[in-house]
C-alpha positions in Angstrom: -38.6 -175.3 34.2 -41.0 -177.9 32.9 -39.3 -180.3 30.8 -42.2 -179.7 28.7 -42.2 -176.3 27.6 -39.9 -176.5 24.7 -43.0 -179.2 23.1 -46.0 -177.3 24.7 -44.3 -174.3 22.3 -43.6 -176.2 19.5 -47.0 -178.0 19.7 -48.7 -174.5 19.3 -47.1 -174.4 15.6 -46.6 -177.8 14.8 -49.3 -180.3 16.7 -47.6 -183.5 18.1 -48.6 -186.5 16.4 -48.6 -190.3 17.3 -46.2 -192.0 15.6 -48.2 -194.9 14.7 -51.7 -193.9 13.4 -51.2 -189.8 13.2 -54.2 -188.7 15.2 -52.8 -185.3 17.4 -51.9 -186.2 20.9 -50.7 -183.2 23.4 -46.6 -182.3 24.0 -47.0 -184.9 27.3 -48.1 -187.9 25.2 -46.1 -190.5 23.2 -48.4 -192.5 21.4 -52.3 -191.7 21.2 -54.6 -193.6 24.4 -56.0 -196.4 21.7 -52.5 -196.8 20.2 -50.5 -196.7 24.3 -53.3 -199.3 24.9 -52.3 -201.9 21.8 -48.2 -201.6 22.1 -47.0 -204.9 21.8 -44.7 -204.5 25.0 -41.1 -207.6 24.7 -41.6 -209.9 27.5 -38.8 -208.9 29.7 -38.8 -212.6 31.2 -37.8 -213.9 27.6 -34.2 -214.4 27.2 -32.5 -213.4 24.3 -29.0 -214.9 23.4 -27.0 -213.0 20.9 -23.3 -214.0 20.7 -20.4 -211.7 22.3 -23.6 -209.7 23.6 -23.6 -209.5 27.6 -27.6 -208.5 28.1 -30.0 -207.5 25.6 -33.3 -205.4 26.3 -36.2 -204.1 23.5 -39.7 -202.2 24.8 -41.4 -204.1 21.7 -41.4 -207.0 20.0 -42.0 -205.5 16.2 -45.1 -205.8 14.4 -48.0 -203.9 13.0 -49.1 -202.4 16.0 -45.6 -200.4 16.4 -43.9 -200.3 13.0 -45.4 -197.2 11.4 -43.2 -195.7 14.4 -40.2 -197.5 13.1 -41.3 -196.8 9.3 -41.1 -192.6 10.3 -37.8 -192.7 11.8 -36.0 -194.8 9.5 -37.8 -192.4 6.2 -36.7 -189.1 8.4 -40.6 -188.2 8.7 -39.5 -188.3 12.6 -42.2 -186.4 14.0 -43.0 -187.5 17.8 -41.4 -191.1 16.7 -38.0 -190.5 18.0 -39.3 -188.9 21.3 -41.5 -192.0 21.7 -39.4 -194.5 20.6 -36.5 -193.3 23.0 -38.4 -192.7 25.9 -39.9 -196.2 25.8 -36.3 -197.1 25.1 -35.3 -195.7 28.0 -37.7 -197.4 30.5 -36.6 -200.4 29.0 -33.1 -199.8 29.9 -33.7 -198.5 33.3 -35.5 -201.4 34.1 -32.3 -203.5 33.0 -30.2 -205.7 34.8 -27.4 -202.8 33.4 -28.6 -199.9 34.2 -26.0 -197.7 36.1 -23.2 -199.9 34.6 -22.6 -198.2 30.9 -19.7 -196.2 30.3 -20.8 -195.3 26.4 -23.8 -195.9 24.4 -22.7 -196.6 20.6 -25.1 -196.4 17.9 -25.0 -199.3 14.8 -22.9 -197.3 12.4 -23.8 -197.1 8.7 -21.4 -196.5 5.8 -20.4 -193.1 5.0 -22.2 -193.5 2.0 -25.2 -195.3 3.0 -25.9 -192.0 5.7 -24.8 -189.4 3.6 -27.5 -190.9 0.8 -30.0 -191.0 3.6 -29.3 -187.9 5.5 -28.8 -189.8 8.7 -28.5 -192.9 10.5 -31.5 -193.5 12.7 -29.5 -195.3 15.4 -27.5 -192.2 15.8 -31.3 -190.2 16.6 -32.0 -193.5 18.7 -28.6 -193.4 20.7 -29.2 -189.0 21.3 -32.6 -189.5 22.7 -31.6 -192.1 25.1 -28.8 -190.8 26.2 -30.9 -187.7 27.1 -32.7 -189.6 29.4 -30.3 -191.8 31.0 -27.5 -189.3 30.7 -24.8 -191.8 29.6 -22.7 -189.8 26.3 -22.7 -191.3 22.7 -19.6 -192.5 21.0 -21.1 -191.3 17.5 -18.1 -192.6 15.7 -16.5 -195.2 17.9 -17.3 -197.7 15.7 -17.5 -197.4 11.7 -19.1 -199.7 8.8 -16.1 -200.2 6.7 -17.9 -202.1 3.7 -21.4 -202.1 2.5 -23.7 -205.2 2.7 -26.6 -206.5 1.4 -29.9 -205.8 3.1 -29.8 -208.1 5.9 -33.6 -208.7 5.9 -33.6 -209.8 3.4 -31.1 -212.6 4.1 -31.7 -216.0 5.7 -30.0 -216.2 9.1 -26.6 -218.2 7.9 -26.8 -215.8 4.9 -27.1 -212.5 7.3 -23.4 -213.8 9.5 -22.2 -214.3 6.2 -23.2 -210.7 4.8 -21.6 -209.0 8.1 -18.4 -210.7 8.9 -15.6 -207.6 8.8 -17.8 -205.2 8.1 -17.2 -203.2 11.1 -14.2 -201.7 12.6 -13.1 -199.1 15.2 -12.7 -195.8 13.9 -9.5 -193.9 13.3 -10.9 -191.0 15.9 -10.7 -193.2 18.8 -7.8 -193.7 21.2 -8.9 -197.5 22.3 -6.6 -197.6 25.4 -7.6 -194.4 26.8 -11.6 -194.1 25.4 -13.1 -197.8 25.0 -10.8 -200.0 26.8 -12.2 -201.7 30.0 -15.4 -200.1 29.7 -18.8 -201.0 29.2 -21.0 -200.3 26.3 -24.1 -200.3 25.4 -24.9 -201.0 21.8 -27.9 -199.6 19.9 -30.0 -199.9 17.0 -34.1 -199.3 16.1 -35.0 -203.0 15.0 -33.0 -206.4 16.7 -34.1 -209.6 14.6 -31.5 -212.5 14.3 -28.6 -210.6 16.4 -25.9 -210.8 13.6 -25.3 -206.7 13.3 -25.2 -206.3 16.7 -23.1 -209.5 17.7 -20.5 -208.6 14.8 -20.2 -204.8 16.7 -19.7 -206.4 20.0 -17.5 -208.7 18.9 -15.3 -205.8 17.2 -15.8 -203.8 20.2 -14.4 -206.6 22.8 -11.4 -207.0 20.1 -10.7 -203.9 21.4 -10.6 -204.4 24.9 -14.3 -203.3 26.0 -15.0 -204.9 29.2 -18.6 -206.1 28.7 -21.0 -205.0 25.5 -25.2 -204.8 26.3 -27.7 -203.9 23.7 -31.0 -202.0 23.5 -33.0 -201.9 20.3 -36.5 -200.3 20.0 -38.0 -203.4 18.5 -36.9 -207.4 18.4 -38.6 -209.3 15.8 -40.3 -212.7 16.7 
């Protein structure tokens, strides 16, 4: 069956829009053919050092040209942004120096609160699609935000390891020796700017015996 048919259906009912500037692109598009042409692709041959992270990759580096995308998922006004955003994701990955060595993929947890106030946590969406298209399963809860924390952007970078430190832990749900320990994992999350979340998540999930921890996010600031 063509992997299409589910969104050629849907698109009869609800057109597909692009995620960025909403004109209606067909089920087999991502973004529309002015906006594909004026995504602000990450340099791949840029090296990104985030501490107790193994190997980092992004499809974008975030800006105008790609954050309405990132504005809809985060809001819950998906749309096509999620399918976009993860199969871009997903190239990224593939083209990886990882690829075909992640146990898990584990999405940036929030705070109960925090998700339940929002309705969901858009690295969780993130982590689904991907893992459709790379077929690696999601530890949804592996990890959990114990504590809430101040908006990190709007934090200076000394400010934002501050905000994080112990804010993470591994969840209750997971049996570390026989789930997490002396694997890989891939960590993910929608935007990447100074590293902090993502290295205090590692760093949690190597206290626990993970093996080596990578991280895709959708977006890595300047």
């Amino acid at each position: 069956m063509d992997k299409f048919f589910g969104r050629n259906i849907l698109h009869l009912f609800f057109p597909f829009r692009c995620p960025v500037c909403g004109e209606i692109i067909s089920p087999r598009e991502f973004f529309c053919a002015d906006c594909t042409a004026n995504l602000p692709f990450f340099d791949k041959s840029r090296e990104v050092s985030i501490k107790n992270v193994d190997s980092f990759t992004a499809p974008f580096v975030y800006n105008e040209k790609i954050s309405p995308a990132i504005f809809l998922l985060k809001n819950g006004i998906k749309g096509n942004s999620a399918h976009a955003l993860g199969e871009f994701l997903a190239k990224s990955v593939k083209n990886s120096d990882f690829c075909g060595d992640i146990d898990f993929i584990v999405p940036v947890p929030m705070t109960k609160k925090d998700e339940k106030r929002r309705g969901f946590n858009q690295a969780v969406v993130i982590a689904g699609e991907l893992s459709k298209r790379i077929s690696v399963p999601v530890l949804k809860d592996a990890v959990i935000k114990k504590r809430g924390t101040s908006e990190q952007k709007t934090l200076s970078r000394t400010d934002r390891e501050k905000n994080i430190v112990g804010a993470f832990g591994i969840s209750d749900k997971i049996a570390v020796e026989d789930v997490i320990a002396h694997k890989n994992i891939l960590v993910v999350d929608d935007i990447c700017t100074t590293g902090s979340t993502i290295s205090e998540v590692a760093s949690v999930l190597k206290e626990n015996g993970v093996s080596l921890v990578y991280c895709a996010c959708c977006c890595k600031t300047v």
